[in-house]
N, C-alpha and C positions, 0 to 999 in steps of 0.2 A: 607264309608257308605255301611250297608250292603244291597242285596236287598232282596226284599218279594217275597217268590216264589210263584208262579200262582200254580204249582205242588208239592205237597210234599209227600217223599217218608213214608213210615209208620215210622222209625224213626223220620222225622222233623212234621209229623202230630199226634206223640202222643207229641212231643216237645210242638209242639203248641197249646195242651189243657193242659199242665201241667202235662202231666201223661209218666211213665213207656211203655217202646214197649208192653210188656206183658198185660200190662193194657186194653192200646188202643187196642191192638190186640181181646182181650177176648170181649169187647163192642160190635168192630164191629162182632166178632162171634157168639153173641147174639141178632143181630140186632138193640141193643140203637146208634148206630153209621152205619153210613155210609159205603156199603163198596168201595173201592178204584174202580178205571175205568183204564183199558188195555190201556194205549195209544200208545202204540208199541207192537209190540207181546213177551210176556213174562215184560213186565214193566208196575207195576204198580203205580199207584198214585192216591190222594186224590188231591179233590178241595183245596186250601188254604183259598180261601174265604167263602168255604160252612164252613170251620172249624171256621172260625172266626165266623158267622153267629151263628153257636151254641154254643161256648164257649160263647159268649154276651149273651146269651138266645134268639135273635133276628130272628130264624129259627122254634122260635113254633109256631107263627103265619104263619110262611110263605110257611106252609105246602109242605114241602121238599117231592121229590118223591124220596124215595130209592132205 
């Protein structure tokens, strides 16, 4: 069983919308996405569940603070 990561690095957080690193990358450099949060100095990472959240559509209502 595989598990679900709490953190995902920008390869498994474009994984997890469907999309290209390049893809995902461009979004969040345009602000339609989220960007990633420092959790160690130099390491980043993305919420896994704020991602699900928007892939569902389930994060327009829920007025996500960027």
């Amino acid at each position: 069983m595989k598990a679900l990561p709490i953190w995902a690095s920008e390869k498994t957080a474009a994984q997890l919308l469907d999309m290209k690193p390049c893809e995902f990358r461009s979004l969040v450099n345009d602000g339609h996405l989220p960007r990633g949060r420092e959790i160690a100095p130099g390491l980043i990472r993305w919420d896994a569940d704020q991602l699900r959240l928007i892939g569902r559509g389930d994060a327009i209502d829920g007025g996500i603070d960027w």
